[in-house]
N, C-alpha and C positions, 0 to 999 in steps of 0.2 A: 705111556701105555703101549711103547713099541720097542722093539729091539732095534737098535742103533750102529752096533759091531757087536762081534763076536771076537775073541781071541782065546787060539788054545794053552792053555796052562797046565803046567803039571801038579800036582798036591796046593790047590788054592783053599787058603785056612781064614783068611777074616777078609770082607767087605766091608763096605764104607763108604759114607755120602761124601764129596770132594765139591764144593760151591755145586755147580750145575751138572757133575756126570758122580765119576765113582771109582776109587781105587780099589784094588784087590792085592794080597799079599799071599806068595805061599810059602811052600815047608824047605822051599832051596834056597830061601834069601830073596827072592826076584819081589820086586814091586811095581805092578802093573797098572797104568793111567789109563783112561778113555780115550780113545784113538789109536789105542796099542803100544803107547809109550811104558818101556820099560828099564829100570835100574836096578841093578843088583847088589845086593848087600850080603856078599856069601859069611859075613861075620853075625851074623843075626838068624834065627830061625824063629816065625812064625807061630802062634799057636791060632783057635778061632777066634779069637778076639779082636776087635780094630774099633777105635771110635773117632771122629776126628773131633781138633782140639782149636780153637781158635786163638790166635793171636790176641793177649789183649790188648787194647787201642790205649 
């Protein structure tokens, strides 16, 4: 019930629950972790959609 970080993005299109925090993806490829972890995939773009998928065991 509190914000935790902030980090600025540009064109951010889908969120998404990650075990305890939360990914966010935008429209340039970048994908952004909790704590401000980011990688970019400039061969990929983004629409709102994100869900996460679990490994099956």
């Amino acid at each position: 019930g509190r914000i935790v970080t902030t980090s600025a993005l540009a064109e951010v299109c889908g969120v998404a629950p990650d075990r305890a925090s939360f990914m966010a993806t935008t429209g340039t490829g970048q994908i952004a972790q909790a704590g401000g972890a980011t990688r970019s995939e400039p061969d990929y773009v983004w629409d709102n959609h994100m869900l996460r998928i679990d490994q099956a065991a």
